[in-house]
C-alpha positions, 0 to 999 in steps of 0.5 A: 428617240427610243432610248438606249439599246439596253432600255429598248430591249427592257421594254420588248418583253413589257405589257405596256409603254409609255409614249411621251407626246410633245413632252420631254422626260426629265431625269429623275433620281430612282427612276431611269426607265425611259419612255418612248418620246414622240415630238410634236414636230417628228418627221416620217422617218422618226414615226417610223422607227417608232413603229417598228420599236414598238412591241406591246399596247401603249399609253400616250400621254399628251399636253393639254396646251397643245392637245390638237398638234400632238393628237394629229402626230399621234394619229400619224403613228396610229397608221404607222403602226396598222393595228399592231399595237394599241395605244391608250390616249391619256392627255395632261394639264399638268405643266411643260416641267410638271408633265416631264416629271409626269411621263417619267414616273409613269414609265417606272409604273409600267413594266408593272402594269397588266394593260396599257388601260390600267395604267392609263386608268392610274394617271391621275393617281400618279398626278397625285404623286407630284407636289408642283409650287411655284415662285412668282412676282405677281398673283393678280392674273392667277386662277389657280390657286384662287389667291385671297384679295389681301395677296392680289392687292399686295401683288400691286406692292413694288417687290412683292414676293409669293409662293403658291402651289394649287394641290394637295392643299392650295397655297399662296404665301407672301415671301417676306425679307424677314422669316423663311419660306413657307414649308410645304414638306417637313424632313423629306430626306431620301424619300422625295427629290426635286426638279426645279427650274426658271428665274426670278429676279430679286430671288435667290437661286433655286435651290437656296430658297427651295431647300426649306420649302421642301424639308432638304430634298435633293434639288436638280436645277434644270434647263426651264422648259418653254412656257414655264412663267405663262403658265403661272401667268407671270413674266418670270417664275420659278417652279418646282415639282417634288416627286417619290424617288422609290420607283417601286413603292409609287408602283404599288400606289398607284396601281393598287386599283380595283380592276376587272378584265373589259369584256370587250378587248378583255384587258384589265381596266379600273374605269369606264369606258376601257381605255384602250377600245372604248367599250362601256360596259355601264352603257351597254346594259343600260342600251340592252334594258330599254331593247327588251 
């Protein structure tokens, strides 16, 4: 559950972990730290010997799409551990891939992070770091992106094709049987890789049209987690999610935050309230103001 002997020892002397909740990490390029994994269904035993590996505060990071069975298991391993430790709870609404991808990344940022606070605090900057598309027959039930009435009506068309991706700049392009696929990297090289899964019918494999899609970045086709299609609405889909593969570069990214030590537990943190005890700073002036 916890990884290698040689990944558990790495970690004994860190400021902060990551626990994986009901998510299973993916294997990356550049990025081979692992993070603690904490299934949803885990039995006593497994919580206990999570407990007992755990040696520092933590950020635990959640499904959005099963926030209340992952927080009842987390809660358990909250008990397990008595106090020993702290744990920084951030949940994602990312998708099951798109969170994989997540929760690695974030295990590469945290044996540079100062607090389990701070990197809880950089979550949505590592979400930032992520290009998700997405390949699907159908953009009628889609919500996000918002698809234009053109693509929806198209959507009704025998055959009908599109690629979409909600961030950084929504995207929701026909795929034709003439013209390649819309670009959304130009000339990634080394720089950025790709995690890729699910099916299609009627679309060639993954990596064939997604090699255009994202400028020749390596492509790793893996095992679809459950859930993909639902997720995009749609009986079937490919996604992808593209990543940085400098694991030291995407650290100083998103830790390069303005912090300041909470005067409440002390640890350093960058937004309100600290993630790790709670304390709002912001809020406890305001309360002290209408006392006088």
């Amino acid at each position: 559950m916890v990884g290698e002997d040689q990944g558990r020892s790495s970690r004994a002397v860190q400021k902060t972990n990551v626990i994986a909740v009901g998510i299973e990490p993916a294997v990356l390029i550049g990025h081979e730290r692992d993070p603690f994994v904490l299934p949803i269904d885990a039995p006593r035993d497994a919580l206990d010997e999570l407990a007992d590996a755990l040696r520092a505060d933590a950020v635990a990071i959640l499904p959005a799409g099963r926030l209340e069975p992952a927080l009842r298991r987390l809660h358990v391993l909250q008990s397990a551990l008595d106090g020993r430790c702290r744990i920084a709870c951030c949940q994602t609404d990312q998708s099951p891939l798109a969170a994989s991808v997540l929760v690695r990344l974030a295990a590469s940022a945290a044996p540079a992070s100062p607090s389990a606070a701070l990197l809880a605090d950089a979550l949505p900057a590592l979400e930032q770091e992520l290009l998700v598309a997405a390949v699907v027959p159908s953009v009628l039930r889609l919500r996000r992106p918002k698809p234009p009435l053109g693509a929806r009506l198209r959507s009704l068309l025998p055959g009908a094709r599109f690629l979409v991706s909600p961030e950084p700049e929504p995207v929701v392009a026909s795929l034709r049987r003439s013209g390649g696929p819309p670009v959304l990297l130009e000339h990634a090289g080394d720089d950025v890789a790709v995690v890729a899964a699910g099916r299609l019918r009627g679309v060639a494999p993954a990596n064939e049209l997604l090699d255009a899609v994202f400028g020749g970045a390596a492509i790793d086709v893996v095992e679809p987690p459950s859930g993909l299609a639902s997720r995009w609405l749609a009986t079937q889909a490919i996604e992808a999610v593209a990543y940085p593969t400098d694991a030291e570069a995407m650290t100083r990214r998103v830790l390069a935050l303005a912090m300041a030590p909470c005067p409440w537990c002390g640890e350093p943190h960058a937004a309100l309230p600290c993630a790790l005890c709670g304390h709002d700073r912001n809020r406890a002036l305001a309360g002290q103001e209408v006392l006088a």
